[in-house]
PDB file with SEQRES, HELIX, SHEET and CRYST1 records, atoms N, CA, C and O in Angstrom:
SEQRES   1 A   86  UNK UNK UNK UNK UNK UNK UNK UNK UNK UNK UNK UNK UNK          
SEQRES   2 A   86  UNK UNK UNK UNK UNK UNK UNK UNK UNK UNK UNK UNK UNK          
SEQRES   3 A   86  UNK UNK UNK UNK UNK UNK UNK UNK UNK UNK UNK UNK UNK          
SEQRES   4 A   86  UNK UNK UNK UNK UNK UNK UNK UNK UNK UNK UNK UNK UNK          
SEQRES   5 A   86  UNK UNK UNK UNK UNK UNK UNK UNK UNK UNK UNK UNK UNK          
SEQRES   6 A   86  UNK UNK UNK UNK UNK UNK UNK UNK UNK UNK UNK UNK UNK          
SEQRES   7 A   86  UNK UNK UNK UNK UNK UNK UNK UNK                              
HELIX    1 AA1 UNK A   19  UNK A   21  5                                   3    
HELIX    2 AA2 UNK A   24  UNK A   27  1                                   4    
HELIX    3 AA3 UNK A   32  UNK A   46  1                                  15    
HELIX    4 AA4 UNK A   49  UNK A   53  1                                   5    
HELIX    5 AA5 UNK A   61  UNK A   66  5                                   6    
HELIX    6 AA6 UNK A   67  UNK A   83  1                                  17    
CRYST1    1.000    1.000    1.000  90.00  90.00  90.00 P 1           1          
ATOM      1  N   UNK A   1      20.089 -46.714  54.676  1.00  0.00           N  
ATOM      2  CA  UNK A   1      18.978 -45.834  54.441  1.00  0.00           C  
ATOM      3  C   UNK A   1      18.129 -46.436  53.326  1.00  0.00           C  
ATOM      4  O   UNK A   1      18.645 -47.059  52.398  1.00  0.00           O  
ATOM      5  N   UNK A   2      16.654 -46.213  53.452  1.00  0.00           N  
ATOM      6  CA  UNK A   2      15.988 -46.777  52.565  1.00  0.00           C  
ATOM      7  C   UNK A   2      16.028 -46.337  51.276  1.00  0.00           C  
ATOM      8  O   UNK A   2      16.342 -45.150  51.364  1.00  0.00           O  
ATOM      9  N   UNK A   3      15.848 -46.703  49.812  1.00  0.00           N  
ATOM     10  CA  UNK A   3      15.304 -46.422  48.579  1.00  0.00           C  
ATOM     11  C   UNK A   3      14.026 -45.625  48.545  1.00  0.00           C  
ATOM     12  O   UNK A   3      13.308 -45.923  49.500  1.00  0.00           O  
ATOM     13  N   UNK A   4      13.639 -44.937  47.951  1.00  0.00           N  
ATOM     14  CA  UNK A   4      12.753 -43.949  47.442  1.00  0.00           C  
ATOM     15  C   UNK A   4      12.421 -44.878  46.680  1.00  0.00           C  
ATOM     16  O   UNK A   4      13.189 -45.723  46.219  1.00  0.00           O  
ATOM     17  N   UNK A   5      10.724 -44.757  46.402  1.00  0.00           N  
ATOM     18  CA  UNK A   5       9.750 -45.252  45.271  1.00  0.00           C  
ATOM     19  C   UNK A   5       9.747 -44.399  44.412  1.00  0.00           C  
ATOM     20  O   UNK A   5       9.479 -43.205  44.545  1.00  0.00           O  
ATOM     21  N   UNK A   6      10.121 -45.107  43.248  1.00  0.00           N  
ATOM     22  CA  UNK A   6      10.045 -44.005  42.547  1.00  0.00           C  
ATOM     23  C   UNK A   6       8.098 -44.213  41.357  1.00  0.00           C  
ATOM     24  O   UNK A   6       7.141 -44.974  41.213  1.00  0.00           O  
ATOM     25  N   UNK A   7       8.590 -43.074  40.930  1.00  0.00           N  
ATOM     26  CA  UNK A   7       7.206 -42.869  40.564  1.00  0.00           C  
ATOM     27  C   UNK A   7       6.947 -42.690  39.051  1.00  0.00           C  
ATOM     28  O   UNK A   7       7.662 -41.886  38.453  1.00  0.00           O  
ATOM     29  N   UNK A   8       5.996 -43.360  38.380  1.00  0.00           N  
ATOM     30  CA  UNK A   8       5.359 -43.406  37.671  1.00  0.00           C  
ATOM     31  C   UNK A   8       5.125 -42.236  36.771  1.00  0.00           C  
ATOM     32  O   UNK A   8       4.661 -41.293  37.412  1.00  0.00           O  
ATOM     33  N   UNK A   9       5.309 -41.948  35.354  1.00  0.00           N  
ATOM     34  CA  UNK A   9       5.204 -40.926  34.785  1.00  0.00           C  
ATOM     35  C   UNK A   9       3.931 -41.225  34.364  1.00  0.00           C  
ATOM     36  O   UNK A   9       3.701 -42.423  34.199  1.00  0.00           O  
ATOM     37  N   UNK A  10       2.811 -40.238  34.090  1.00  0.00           N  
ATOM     38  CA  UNK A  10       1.673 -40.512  33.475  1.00  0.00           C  
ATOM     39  C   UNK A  10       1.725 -39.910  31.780  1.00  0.00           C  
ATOM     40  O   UNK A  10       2.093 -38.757  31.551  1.00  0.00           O  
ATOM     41  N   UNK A  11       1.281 -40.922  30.605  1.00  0.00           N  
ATOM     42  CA  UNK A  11       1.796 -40.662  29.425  1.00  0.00           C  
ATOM     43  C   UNK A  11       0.997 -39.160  28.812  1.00  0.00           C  
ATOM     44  O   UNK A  11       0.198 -38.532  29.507  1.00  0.00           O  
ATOM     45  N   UNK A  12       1.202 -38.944  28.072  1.00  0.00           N  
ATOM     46  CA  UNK A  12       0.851 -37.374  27.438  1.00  0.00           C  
ATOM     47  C   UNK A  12      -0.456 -38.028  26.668  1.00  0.00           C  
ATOM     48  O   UNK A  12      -0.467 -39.017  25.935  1.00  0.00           O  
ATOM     49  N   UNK A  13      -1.435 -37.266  27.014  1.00  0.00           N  
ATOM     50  CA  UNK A  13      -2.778 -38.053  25.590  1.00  0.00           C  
ATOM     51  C   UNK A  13      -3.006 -36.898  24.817  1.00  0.00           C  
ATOM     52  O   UNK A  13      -3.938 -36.997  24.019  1.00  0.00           O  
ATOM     53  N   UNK A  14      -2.394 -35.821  24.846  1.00  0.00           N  
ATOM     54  CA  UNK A  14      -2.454 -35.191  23.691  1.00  0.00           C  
ATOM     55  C   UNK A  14      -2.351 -35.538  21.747  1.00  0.00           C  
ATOM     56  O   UNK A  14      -1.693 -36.576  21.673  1.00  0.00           O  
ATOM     57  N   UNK A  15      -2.555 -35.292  20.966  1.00  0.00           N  
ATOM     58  CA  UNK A  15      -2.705 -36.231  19.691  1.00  0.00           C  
ATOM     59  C   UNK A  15      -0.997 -34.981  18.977  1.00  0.00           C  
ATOM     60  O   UNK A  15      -0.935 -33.756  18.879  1.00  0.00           O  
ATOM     61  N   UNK A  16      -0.152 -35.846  18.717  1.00  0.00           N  
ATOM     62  CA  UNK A  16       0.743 -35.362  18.001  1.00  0.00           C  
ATOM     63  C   UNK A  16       0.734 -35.194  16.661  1.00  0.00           C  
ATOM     64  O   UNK A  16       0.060 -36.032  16.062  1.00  0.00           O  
ATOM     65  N   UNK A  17       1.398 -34.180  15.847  1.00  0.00           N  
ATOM     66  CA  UNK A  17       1.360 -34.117  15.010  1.00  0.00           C  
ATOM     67  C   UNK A  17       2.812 -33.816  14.089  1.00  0.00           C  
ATOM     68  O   UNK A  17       3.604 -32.899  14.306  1.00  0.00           O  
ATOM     69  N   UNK A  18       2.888 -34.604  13.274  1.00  0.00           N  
ATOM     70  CA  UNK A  18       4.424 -34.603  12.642  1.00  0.00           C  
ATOM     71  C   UNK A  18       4.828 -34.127  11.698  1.00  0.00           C  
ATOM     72  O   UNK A  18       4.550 -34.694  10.642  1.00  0.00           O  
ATOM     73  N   UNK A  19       5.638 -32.915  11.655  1.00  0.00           N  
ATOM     74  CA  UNK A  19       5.966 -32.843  10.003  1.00  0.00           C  
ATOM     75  C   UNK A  19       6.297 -33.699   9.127  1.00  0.00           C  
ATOM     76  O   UNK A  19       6.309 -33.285   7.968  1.00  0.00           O  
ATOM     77  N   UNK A  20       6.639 -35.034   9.353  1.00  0.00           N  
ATOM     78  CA  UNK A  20       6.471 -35.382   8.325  1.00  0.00           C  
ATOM     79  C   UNK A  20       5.617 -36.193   7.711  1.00  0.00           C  
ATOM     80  O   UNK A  20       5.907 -36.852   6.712  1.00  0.00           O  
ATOM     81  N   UNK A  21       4.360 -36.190   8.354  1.00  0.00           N  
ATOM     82  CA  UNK A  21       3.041 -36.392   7.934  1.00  0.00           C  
ATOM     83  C   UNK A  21       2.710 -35.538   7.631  1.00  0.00           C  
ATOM     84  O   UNK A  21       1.512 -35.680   7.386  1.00  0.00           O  
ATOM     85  N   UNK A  22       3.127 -34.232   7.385  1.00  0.00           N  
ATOM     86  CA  UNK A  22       2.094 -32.924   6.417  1.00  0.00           C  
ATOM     87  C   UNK A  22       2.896 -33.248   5.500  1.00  0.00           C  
ATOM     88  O   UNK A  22       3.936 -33.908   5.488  1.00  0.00           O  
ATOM     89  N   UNK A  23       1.931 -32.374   4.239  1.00  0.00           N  
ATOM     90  CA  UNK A  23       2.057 -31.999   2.980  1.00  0.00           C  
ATOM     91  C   UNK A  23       3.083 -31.075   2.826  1.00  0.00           C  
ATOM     92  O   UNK A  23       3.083 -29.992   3.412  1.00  0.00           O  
ATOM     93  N   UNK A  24       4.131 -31.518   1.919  1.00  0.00           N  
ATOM     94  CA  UNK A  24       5.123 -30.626   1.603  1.00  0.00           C  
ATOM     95  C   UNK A  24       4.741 -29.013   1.306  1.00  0.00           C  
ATOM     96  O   UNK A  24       5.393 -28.073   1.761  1.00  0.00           O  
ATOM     97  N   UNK A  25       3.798 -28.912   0.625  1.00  0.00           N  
ATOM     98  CA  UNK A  25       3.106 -28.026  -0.070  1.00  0.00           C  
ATOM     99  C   UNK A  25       2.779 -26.913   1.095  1.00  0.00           C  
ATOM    100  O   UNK A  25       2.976 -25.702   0.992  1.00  0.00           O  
ATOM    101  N   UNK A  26       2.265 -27.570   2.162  1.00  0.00           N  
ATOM    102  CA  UNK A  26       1.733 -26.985   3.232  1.00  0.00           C  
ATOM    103  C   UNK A  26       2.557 -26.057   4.092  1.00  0.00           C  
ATOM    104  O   UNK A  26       2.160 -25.077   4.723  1.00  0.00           O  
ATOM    105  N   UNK A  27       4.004 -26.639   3.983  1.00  0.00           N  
ATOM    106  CA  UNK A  27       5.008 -26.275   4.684  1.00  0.00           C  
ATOM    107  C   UNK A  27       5.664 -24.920   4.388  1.00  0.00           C  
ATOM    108  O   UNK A  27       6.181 -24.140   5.189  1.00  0.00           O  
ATOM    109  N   UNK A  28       5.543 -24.827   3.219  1.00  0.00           N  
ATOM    110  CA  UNK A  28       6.227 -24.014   2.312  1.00  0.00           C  
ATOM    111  C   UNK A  28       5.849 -22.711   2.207  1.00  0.00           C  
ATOM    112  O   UNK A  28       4.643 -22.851   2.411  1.00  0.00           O  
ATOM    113  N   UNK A  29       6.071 -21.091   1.970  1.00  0.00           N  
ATOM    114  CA  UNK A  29       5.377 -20.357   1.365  1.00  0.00           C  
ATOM    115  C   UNK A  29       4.686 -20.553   0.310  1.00  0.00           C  
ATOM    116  O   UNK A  29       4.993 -21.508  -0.403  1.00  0.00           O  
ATOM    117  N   UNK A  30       3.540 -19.670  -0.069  1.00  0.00           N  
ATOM    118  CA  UNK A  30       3.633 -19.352  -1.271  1.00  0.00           C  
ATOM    119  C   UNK A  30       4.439 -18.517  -2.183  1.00  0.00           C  
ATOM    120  O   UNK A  30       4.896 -17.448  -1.779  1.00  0.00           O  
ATOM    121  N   UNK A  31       4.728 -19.106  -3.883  1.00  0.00           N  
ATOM    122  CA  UNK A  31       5.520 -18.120  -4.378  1.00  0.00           C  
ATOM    123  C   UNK A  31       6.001 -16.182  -3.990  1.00  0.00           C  
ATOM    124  O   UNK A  31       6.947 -15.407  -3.848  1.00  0.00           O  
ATOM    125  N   UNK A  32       4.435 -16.302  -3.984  1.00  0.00           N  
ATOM    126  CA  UNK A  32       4.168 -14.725  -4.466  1.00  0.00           C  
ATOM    127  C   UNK A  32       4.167 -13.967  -2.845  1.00  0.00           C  
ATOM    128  O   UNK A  32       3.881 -12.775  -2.735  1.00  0.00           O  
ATOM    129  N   UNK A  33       4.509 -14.792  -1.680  1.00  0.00           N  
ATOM    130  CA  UNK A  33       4.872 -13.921  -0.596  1.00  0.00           C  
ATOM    131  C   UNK A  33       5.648 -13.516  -0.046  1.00  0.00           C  
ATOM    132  O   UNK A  33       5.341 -13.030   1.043  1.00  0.00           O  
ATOM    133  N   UNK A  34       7.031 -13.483  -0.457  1.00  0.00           N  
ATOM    134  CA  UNK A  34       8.284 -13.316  -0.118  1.00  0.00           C  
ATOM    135  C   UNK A  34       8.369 -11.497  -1.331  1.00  0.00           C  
ATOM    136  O   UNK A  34       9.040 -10.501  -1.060  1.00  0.00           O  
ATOM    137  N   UNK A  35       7.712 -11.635  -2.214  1.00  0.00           N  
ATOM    138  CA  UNK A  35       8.206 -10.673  -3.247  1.00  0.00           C  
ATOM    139  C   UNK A  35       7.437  -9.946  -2.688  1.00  0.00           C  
ATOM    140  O   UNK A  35       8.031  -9.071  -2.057  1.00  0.00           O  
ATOM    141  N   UNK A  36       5.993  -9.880  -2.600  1.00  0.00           N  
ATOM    142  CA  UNK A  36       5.014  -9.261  -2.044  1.00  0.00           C  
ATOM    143  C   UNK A  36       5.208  -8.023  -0.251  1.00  0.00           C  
ATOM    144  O   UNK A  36       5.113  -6.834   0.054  1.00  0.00           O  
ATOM    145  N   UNK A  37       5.487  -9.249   0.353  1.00  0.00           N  
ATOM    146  CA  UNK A  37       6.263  -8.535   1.453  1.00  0.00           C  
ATOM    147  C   UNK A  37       7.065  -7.639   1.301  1.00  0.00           C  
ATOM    148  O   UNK A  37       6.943  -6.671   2.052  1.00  0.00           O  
ATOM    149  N   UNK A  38       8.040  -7.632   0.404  1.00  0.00           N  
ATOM    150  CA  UNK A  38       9.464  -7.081   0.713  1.00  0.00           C  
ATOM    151  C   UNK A  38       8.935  -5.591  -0.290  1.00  0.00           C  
ATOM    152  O   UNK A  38       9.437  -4.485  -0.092  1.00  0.00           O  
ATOM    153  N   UNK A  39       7.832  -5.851  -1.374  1.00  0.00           N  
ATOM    154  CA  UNK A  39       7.076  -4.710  -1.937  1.00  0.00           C  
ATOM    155  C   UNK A  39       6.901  -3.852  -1.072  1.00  0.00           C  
ATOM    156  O   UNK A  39       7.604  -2.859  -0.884  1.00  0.00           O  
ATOM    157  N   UNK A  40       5.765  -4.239  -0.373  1.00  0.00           N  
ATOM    158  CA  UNK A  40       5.036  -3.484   0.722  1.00  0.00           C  
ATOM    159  C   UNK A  40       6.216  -3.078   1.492  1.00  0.00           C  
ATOM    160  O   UNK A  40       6.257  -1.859   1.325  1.00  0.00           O  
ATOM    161  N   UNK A  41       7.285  -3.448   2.308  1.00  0.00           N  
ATOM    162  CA  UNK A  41       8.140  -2.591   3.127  1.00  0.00           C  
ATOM    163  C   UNK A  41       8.788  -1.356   2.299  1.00  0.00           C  
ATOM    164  O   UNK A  41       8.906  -0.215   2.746  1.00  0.00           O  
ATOM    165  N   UNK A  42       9.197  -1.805   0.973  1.00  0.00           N  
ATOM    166  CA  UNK A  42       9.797  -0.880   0.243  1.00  0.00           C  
ATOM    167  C   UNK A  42       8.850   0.599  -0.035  1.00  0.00           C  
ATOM    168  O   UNK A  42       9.118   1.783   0.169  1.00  0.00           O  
ATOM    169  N   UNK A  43       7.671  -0.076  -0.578  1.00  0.00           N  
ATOM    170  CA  UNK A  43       7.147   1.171  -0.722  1.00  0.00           C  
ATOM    171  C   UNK A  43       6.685   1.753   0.380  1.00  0.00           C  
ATOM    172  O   UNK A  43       6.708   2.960   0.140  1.00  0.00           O  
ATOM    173  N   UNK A  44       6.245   1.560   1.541  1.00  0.00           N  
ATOM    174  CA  UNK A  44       6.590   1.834   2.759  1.00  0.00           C  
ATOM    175  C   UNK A  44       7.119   2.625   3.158  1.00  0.00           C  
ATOM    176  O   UNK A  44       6.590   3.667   3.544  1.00  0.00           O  
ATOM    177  N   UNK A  45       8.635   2.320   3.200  1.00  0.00           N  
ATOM    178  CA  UNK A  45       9.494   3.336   3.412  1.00  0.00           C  
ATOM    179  C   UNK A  45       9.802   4.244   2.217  1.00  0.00           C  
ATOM    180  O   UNK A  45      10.128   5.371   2.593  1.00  0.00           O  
ATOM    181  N   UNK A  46       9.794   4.084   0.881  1.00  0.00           N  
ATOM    182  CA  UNK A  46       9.668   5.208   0.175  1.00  0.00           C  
ATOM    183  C   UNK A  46       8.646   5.985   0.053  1.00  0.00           C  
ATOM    184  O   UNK A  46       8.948   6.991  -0.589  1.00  0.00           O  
ATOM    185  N   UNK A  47       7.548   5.962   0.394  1.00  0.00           N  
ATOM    186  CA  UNK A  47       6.441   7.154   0.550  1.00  0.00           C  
ATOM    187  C   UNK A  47       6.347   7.468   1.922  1.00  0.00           C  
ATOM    188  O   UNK A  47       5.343   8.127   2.194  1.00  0.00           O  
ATOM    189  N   UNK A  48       7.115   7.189   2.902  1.00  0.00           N  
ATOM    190  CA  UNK A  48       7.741   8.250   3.963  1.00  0.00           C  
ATOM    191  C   UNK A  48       9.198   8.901   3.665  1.00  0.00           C  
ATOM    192  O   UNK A  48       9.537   9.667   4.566  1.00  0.00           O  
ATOM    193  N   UNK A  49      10.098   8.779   2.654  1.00  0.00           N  
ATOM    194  CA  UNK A  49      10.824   9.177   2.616  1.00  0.00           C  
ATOM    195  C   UNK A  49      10.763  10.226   1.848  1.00  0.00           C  
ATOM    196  O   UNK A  49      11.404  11.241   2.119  1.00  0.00           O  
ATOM    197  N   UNK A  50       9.687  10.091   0.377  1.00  0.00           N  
ATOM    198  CA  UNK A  50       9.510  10.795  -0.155  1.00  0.00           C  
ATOM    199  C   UNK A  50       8.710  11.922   0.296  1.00  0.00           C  
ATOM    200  O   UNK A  50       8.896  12.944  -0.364  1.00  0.00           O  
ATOM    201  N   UNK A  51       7.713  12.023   1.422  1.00  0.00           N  
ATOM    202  CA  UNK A  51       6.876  12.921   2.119  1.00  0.00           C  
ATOM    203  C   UNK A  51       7.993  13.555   3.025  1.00  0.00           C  
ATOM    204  O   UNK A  51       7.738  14.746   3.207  1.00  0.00           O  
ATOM    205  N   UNK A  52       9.149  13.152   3.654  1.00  0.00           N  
ATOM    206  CA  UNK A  52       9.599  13.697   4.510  1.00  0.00           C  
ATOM    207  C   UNK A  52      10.821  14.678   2.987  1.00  0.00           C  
ATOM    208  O   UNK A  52      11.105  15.865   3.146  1.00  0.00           O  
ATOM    209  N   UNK A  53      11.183  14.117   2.082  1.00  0.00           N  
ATOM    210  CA  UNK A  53      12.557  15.224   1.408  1.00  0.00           C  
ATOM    211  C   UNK A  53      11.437  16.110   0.481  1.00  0.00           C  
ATOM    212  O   UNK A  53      11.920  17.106  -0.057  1.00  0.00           O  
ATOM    213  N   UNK A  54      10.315  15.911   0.292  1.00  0.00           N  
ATOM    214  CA  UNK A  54       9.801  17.238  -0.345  1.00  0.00           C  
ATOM    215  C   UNK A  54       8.791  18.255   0.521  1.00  0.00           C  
ATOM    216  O   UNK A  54       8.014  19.074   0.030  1.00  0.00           O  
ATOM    217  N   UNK A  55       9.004  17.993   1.888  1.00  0.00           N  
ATOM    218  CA  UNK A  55       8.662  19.053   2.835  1.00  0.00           C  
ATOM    219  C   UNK A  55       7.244  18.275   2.732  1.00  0.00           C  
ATOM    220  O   UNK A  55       6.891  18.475   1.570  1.00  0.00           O  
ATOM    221  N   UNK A  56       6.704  17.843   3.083  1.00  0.00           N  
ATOM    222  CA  UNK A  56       5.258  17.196   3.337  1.00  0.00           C  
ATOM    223  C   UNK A  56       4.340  17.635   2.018  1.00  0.00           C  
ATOM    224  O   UNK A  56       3.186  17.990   2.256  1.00  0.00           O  
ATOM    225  N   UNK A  57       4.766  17.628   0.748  1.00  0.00           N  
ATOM    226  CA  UNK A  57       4.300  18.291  -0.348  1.00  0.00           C  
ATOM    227  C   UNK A  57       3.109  16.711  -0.930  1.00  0.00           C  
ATOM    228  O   UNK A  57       1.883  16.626  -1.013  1.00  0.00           O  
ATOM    229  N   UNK A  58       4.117  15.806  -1.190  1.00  0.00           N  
ATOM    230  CA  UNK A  58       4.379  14.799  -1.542  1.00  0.00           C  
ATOM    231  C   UNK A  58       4.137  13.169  -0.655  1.00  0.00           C  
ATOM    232  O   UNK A  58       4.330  12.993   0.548  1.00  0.00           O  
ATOM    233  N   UNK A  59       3.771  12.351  -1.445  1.00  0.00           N  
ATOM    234  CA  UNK A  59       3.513  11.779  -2.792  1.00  0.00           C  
ATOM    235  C   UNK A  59       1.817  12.296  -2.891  1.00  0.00           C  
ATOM    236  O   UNK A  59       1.547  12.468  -4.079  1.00  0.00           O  
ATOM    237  N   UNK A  60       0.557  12.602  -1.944  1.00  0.00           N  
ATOM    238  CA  UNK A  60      -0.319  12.986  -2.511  1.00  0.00           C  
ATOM    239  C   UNK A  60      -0.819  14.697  -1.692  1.00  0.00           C  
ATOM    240  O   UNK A  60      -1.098  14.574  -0.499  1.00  0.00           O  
ATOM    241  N   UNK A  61      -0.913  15.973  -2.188  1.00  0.00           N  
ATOM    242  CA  UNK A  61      -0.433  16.594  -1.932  1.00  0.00           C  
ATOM    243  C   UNK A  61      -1.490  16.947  -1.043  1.00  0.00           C  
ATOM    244  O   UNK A  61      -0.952  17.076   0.057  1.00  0.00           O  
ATOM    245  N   UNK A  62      -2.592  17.148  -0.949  1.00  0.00           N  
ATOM    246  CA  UNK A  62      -3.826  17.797  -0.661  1.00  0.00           C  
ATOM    247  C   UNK A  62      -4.448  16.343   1.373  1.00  0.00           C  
ATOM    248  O   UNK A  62      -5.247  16.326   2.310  1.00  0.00           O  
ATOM    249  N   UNK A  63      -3.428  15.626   0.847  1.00  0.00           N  
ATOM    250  CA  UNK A  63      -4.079  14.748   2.620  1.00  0.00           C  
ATOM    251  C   UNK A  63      -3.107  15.288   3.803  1.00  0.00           C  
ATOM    252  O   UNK A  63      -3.329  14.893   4.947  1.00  0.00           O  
ATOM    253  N   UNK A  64      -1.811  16.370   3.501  1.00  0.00           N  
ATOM    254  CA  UNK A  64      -1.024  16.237   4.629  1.00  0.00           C  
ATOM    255  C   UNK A  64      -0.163  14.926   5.350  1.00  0.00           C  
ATOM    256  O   UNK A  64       0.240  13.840   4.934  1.00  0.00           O  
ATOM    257  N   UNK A  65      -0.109  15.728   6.806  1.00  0.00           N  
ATOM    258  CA  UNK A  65       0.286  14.592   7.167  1.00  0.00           C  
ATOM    259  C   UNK A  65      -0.324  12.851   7.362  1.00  0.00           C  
ATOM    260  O   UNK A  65       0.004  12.077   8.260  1.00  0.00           O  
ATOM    261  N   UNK A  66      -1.103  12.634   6.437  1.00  0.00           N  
ATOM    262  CA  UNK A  66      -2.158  11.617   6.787  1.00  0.00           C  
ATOM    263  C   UNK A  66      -1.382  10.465   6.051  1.00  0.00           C  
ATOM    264  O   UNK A  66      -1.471   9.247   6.208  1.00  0.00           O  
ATOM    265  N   UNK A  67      -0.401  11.385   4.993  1.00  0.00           N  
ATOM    266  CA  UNK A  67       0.911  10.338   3.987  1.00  0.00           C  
ATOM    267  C   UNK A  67       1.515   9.784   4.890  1.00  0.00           C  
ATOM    268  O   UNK A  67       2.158   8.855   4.401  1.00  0.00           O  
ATOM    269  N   UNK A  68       1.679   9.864   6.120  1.00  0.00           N  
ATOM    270  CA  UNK A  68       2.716   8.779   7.064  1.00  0.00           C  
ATOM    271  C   UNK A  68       1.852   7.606   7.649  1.00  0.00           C  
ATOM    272  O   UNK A  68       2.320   6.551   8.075  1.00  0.00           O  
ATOM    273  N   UNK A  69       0.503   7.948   7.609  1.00  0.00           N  
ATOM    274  CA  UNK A  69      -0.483   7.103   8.019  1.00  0.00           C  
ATOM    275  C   UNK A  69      -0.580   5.554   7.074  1.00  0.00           C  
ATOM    276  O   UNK A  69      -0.651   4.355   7.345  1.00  0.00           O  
ATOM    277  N   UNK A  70      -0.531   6.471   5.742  1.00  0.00           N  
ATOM    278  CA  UNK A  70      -0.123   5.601   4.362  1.00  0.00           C  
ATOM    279  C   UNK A  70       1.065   4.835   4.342  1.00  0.00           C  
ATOM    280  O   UNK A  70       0.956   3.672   3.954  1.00  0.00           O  
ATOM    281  N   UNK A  71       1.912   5.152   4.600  1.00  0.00           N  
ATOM    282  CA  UNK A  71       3.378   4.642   4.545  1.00  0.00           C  
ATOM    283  C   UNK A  71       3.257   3.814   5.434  1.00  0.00           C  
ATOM    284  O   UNK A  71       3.583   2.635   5.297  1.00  0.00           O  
ATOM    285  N   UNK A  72       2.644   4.435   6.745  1.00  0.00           N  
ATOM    286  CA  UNK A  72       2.650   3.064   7.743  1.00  0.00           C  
ATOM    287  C   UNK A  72       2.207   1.769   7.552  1.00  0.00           C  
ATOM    288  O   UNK A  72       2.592   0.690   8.001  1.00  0.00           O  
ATOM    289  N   UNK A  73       0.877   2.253   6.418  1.00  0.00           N  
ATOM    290  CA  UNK A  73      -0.090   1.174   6.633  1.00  0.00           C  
ATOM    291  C   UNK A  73       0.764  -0.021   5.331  1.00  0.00           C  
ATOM    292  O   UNK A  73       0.611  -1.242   5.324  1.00  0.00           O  
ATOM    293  N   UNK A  74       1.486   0.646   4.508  1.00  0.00           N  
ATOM    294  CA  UNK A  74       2.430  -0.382   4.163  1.00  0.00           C  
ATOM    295  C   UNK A  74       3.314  -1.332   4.660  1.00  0.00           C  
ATOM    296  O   UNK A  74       3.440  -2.477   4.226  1.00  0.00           O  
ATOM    297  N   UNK A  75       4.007  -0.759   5.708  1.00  0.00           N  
ATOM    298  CA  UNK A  75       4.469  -1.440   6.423  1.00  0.00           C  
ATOM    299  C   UNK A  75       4.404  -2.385   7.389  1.00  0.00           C  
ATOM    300  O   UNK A  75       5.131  -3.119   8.058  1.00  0.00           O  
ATOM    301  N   UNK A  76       2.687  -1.952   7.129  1.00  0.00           N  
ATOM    302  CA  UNK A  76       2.259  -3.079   8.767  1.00  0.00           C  
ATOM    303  C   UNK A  76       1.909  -3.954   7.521  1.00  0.00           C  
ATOM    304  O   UNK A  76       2.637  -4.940   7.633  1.00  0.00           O  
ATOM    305  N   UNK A  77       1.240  -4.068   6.515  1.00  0.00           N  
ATOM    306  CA  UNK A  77       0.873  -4.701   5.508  1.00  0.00           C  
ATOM    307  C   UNK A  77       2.330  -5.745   5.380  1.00  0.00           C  
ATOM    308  O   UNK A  77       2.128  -6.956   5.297  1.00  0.00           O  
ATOM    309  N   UNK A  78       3.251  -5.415   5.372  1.00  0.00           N  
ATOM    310  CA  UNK A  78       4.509  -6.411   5.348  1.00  0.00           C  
ATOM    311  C   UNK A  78       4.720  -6.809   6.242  1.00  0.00           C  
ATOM    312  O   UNK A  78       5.282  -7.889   6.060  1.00  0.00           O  
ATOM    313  N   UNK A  79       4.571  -6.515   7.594  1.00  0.00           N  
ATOM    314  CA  UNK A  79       4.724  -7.052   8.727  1.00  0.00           C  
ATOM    315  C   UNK A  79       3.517  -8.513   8.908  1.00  0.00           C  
ATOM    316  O   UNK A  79       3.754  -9.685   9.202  1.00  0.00           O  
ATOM    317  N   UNK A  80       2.127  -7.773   8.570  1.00  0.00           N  
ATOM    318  CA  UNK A  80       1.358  -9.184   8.481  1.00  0.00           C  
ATOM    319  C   UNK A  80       1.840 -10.542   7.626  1.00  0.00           C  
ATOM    320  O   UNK A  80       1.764 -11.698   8.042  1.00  0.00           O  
ATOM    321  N   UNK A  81       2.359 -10.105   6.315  1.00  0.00           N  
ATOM    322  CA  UNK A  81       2.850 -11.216   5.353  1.00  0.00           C  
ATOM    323  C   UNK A  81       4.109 -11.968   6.133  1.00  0.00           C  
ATOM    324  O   UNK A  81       4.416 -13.135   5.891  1.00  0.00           O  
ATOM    325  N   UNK A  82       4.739 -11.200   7.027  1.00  0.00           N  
ATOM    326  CA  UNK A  82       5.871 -11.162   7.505  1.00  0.00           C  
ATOM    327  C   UNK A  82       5.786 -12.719   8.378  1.00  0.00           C  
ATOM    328  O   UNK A  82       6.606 -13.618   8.565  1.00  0.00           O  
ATOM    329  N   UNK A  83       4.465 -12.519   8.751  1.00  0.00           N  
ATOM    330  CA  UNK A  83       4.281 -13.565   9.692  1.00  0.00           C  
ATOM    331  C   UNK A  83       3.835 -15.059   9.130  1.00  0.00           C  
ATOM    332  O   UNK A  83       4.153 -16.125   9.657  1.00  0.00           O  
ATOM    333  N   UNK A  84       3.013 -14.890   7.919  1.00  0.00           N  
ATOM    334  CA  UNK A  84       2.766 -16.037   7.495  1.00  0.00           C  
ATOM    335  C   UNK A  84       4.051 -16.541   6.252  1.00  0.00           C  
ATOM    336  O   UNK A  84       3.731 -16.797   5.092  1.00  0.00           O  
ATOM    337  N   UNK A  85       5.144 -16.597   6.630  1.00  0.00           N  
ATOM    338  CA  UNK A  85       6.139 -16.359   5.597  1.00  0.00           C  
ATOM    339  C   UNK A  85       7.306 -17.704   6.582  1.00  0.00           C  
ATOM    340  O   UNK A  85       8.017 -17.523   7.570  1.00  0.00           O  
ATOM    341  N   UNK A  86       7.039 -19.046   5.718  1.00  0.00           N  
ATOM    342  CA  UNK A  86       8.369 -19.821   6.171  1.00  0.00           C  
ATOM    343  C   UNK A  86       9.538 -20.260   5.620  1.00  0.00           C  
ATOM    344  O   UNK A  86      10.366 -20.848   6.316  1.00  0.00           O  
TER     345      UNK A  86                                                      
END                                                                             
């Protein structure tokens, strides 16, 4: 039985790029985003925790339920840092 031709790969011309041609610097977080993040989740969840054990009184008294809106928006606030964080 005959051999198969085989065939030719065509090369990639895409332009690569290597870590270890970047800048160390580049790679890295910054200091202040690891502390920052883990802020924002904390307080986060403590100004929903605190709105939910003093009956929706609390932490600002006069917005209602709009304090979970707050709490959330902490948390998504850590979730964004969350992402630029290596």
């Amino acid at each position: 039985m005959p051999k198969s031709r085989l065939r030719k790969k065509k090369k990639d011309n895409r332009p690569e790029i290597l870590l270890a041609e970047r800048d160390p610097a580049e790679i890295e977080s910054p200091a202040w985003l690891a502390p920052t993040m883990i802020g924002a989740f904390l307080v986060g969840l403590f100004w929903i925790v605190i709105f939910y054990v003093s009956q929706t009184l609390y932490p600002i008294p006069n917005i209602g339920a709009w304090n979970m809106v707050v709490g959330f928006a902490f948390i998504g606030v850590g979730f964004s840092l969350a992402t630029r964080w290596r």
